[in-house]
N, C-alpha and C positions, 0 to 999 in steps of 0.2 A: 047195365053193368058191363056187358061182354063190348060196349060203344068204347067205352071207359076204360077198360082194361088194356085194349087195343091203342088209345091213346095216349096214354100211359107210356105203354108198349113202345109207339114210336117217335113219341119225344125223347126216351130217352137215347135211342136209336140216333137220333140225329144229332143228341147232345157229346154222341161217342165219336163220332165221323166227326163231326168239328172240331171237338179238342183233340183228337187224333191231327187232324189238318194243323191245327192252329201249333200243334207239338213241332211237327215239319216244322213250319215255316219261321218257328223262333228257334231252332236251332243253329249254334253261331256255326258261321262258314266263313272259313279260311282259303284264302289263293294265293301263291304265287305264279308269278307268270314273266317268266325268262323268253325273250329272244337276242339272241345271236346274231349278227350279220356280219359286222366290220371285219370280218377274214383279211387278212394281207395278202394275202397268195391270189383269192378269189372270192370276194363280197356276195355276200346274198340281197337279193333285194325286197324280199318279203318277211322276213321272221321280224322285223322291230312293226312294220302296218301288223303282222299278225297278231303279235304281242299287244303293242295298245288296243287293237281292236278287241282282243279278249278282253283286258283288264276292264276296258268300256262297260260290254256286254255285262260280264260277272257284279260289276258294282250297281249295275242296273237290279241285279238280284241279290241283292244285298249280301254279297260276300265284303270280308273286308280283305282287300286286296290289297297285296304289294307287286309291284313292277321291276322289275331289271332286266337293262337292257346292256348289250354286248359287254360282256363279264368275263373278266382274265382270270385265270386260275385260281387265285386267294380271293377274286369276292364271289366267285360262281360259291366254291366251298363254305364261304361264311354267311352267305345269303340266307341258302338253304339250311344251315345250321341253326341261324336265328329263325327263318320260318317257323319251323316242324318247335322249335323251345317258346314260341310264343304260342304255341295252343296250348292251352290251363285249363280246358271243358273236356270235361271225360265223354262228353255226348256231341263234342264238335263232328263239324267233316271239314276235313283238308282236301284241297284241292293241287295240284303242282303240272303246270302246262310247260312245256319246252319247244322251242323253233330255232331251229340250227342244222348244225353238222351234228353226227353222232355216229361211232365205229364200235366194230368187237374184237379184242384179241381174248383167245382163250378160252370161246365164251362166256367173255365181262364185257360189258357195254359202258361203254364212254361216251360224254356228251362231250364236244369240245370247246373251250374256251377260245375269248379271242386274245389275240398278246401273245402263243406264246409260240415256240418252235418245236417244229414238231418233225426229228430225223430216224427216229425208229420208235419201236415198238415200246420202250423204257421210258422214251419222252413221253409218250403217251397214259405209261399206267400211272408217272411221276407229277403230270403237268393237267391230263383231262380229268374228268369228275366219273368218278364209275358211279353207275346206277346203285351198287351194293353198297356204295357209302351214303347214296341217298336211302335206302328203305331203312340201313340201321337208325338212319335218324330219325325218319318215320316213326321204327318201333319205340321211340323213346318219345314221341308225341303221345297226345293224350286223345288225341281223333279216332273215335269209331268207327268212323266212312270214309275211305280213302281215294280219291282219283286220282291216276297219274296218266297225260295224255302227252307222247311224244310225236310232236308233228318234225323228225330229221328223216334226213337221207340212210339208207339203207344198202347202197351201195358201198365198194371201199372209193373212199375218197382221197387215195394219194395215190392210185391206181394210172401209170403213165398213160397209157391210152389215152385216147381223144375220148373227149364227154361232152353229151349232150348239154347245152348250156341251160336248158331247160328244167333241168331235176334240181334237188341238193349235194347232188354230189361236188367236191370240190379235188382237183387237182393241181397236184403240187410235184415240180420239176425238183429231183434230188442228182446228187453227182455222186456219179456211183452206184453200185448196188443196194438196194433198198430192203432191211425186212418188210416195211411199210407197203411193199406191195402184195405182199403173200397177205395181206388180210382177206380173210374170209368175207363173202357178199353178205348185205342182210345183218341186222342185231340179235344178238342168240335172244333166247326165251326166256321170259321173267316170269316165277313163277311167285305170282302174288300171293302175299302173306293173307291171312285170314281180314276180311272185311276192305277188301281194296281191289279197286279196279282200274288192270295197265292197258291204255288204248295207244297203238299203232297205227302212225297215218299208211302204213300197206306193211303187206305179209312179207317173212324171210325172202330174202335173195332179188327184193323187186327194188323200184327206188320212188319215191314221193318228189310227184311232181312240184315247181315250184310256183306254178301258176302264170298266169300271160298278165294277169291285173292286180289288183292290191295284196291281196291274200294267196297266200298256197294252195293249191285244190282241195287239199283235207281241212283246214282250217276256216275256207272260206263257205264247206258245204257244215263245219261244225258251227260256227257260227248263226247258219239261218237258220237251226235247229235247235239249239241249247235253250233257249230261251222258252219251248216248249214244253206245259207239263204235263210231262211222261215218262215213265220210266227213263234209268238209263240203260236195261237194254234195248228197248226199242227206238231211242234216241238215237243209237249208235249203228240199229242195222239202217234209219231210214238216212245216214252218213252218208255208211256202206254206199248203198243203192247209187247214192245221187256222186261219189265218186267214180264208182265203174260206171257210170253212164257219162261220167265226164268226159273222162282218158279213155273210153270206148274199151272198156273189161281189161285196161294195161293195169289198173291200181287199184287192188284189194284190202280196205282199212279192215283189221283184223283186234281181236281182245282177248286179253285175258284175266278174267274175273273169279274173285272167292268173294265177293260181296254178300254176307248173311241177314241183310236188310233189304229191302225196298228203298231204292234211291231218285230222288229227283234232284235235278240241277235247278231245275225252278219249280218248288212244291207246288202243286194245285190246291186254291183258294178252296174248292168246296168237291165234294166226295158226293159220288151218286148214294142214291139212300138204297140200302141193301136189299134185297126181294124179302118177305117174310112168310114165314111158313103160320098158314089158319090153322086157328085151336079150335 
């Protein structure tokens, strides 16, 4: 009897861990996945390899993904509007990657589109996509899980100084005085709505390298990692690590999370069987 009751016991055990798993892994996932490069002023050469290379990756995990690539003002805006209105599942997770340029005035954070001109601070709140009109669209999505992963520059990027040609920063020659250069270094801090998590390819005031080969340094150490299942906090410090060990401790990828679930980017197929306490 007591053989029996234990068996019982741990069949059901493994019948809760499976449809637990099996719950994950039919849950729909949504991505879009933007890069930027065709700049006029100064092209980037990694955000469109970045961008496909994610969309790649993520459809290999069965998100269904949409792609856009160097997006001018009205379709960056309308991309992400149809995004975040085509999730219909109240139990979805949305995903929104970004590779580009991206500034702050005020602290509001702008991604910037390609197309348009950009000679003060009003072109920019008139002309780039503020973060704050993506999460209100978010809130109006129906996704439980949210990720939002910005692999831009962090620098100001109309900043006349000489720049490293190596980062995302981009500079651009004005005639005349510039409010554009008084921007502040670094994207201010987003502070994520309940059940969504903002990743940063490096911390305030630093700048996100652009990489020497295909991919960015943050995107090309997310990439050899996303595909594992495990958490996404742990996903995201074993990033961390393998950036600062890139750029030798210059580039700190950084988060900020209110995720109230347990999240995987690629759910695991099968759950260890839980220790059980003898009767």
């Amino acid at each position: 009897m007591f053989f029996v009751q234990h068996s019982i016991l741990l069949c059901c055990c493994l019948a809760m861990c499976s449809g637990a798993s099996a719950y994950e892994e039919a849950l729909p996932r949504y991505a879009l996945i933007v890069g930027n490069a065709a700049y006029a002023a100064a092209p980037l050469d990694n955000p469109t390899n970045d961008a496909r290379d994610m969309a790649k990756k993520l459809r290999k995990l069965r998100y269904r993904v949409s792609l856009a690539l160097d997006q001018n003002p009205l379709q960056l805006r309308e991309t992400v509007k149809e995004f975040y209105a085509s999730i219909q599942e109240d139990n979805a997770v949305s995903l929104f990657y970004y590779a580009g340029h991206a500034v702050q005035i005020d602290n509001s954070n702008y991604l910037l589109p390609v197309g348009a001109q950009f000679n003060d601070k009003q072109d920019i709140r008139n002309n780039a996509y503020s973060m704050n009109s993506l999460l209100l669209e978010l809130s109006d999505a129906m996704s439980e899980q949210n990720i939002i992963i910005l692999d831009a520059c962090r620098n100001n990027p109309f900043d006349s100084a000489p720049q490293a040609t190596t980062n995302r920063g981009l500079t651009i020659s004005t005639t005349g005085p510039s409010d554009l250069e008084t921007l502040a270094h670094g994207l201010a801090p987003v502070e994520a709505p309940p059940g969504t998590l903002v990743a940063y390819a490096t911390e305030p005031g630093n700048v996100a390298a652009d990489g020497s080969g295909r991919n960015g340094t943050y995107t090309q150490a997310l990439l050899k990692h996303i595909d594992k299942s495990e958490t996404a906090e742990a996903l995201f410090k074993k990033v961390r690590r393998e950036v600062l060990r890139t750029t030798k401790r210059q580039q700190t990828p950084w988060e900020h999370s209110s995720l109230i679930d347990t999240f995987y980017f690629a759910p695991p197929k099968n759950r260890e069987v839980p220790n059980f306490v003898a009767f």
